[in-house]
N, C-alpha and C positions, 0 to 999 in steps of 0.2 A: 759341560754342565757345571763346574767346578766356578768358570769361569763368571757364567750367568748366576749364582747362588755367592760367590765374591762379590761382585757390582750389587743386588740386593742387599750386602751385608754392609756394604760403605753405602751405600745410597741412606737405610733405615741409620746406619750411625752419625749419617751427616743431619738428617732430619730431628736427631733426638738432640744436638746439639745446642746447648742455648745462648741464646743470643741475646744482647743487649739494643730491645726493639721499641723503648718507648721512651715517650718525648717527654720527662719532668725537665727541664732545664727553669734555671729562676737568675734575676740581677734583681741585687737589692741596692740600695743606696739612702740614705740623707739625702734631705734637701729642705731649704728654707722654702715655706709656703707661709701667706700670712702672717709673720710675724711669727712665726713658730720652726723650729726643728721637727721634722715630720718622715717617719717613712715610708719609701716610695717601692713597690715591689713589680717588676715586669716578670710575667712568665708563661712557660707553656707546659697546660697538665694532659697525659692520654699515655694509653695504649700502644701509639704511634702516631708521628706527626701528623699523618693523613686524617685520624680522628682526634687530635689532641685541641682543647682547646687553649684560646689568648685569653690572660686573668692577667689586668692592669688594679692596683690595691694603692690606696694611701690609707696611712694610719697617725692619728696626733700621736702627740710624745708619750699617753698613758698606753697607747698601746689600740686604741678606738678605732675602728674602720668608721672614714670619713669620706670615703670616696671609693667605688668599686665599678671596673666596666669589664664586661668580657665578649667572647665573639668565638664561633668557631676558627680554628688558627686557617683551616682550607680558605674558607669564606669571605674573613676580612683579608685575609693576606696573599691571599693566590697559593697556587700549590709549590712553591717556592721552597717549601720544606716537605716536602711529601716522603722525599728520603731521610736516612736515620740523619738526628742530629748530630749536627759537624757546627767547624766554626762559623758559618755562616747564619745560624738560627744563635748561634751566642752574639755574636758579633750586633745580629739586630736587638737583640735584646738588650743590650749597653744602648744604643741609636736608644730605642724605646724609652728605655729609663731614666733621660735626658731630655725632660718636656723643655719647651717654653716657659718661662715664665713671666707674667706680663702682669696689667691691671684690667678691667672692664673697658677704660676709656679708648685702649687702643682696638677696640673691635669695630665692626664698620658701620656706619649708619644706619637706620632702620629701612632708609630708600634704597640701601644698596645690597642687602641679603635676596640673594635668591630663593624662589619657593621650596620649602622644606629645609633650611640652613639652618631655624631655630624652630623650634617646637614652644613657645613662649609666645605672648600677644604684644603687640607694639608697644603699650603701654608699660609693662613688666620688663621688657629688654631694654627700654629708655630709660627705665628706672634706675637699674641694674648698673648700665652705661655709665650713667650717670656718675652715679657714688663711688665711681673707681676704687671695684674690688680686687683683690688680689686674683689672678687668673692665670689657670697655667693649661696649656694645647699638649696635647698627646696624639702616637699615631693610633688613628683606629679603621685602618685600610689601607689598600693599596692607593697610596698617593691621596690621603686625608687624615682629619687631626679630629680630634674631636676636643673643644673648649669649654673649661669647668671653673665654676667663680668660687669663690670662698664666704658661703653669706655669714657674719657671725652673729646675728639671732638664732639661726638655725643650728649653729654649730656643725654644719658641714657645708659639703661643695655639690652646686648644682649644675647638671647640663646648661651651657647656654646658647653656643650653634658649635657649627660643623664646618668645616674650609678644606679649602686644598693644602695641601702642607707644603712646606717651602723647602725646597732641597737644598742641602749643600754639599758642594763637591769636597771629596776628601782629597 
């Protein structure tokens, strides 16, 4: 009996024990965008991985959100992190925090996007193309980017398609 009422007493004190079970990890950095010094913040907020989500932020130099995407972290990114964070949910998040940065002109034709690439009409994306804005790809899934221009009428950055993203081997 002694024994059975021992096991109940470490079992209940292993359960009371607390554990470091949720997923805030963040990578912040600088980065030139536009002609400007801007920062760029990768993260993931929850509970725990499993429910935590992705929060990609760019902010001008006043401190403005100019830019913001998020995604459940399960959803866009597979359950890859589903256990506690370790280096590998850090280690993506540096990957993360390291877009592309491009201009509009290097995006692809209007004849060569596929259905649902852009959410813009032909007209609006050749425009865009055009003017060669400052433009920078982030990941936003498994094995996809998601492409954001810099309009400065608007004073911030707009979706303008979606691609597969480009791996590089380490």
């Amino acid at each position: 009996m002694r024994l059975v009422a021992l096991l109940a007493l470490f079992a209940l004190a292993a359960a009371c024990t607390p554990r470091a079970t949720d997923c805030n990890v963040n990578v912040a950095r600088e980065l030139e965008f536009a002609g400007a010094s801007v920062a760029l913040r990768a993260e993931t907020q929850g509970p725990n991985c499993h429910q935590a989500i992705a929060l990609y932020t760019i902010r001008d130099e006043a401190g403005d959100l100019i830019y913001a995407w998020t995604t459940p972290l399960q959803r866009g990114f597979g359950d890859v992190f589903a256990a506690e964070p370790d280096e590998h949910l850090q280690s993506f998040l540096e990957r993360w925090a390291e877009p592309a940065v491009l201009t509009t002109a290097s995006t692809p034709a209007w004849s060569e996007l596929e259905v649902g690439q852009t959410t813009l009409d032909q007209l609006t994306y050749n425009d865009i193309r055009a003017r060669e804005l400052p433009m920078l790809c982030h990941y936003s899934g498994t094995s996809r980017e998601a492409c954001v221009f810099w309009e400065p009428a608007a004073g911030a950055a707009g979706h303008l398609f979606d691609r597969i993203a480009e791996e590089t081997p380490e």
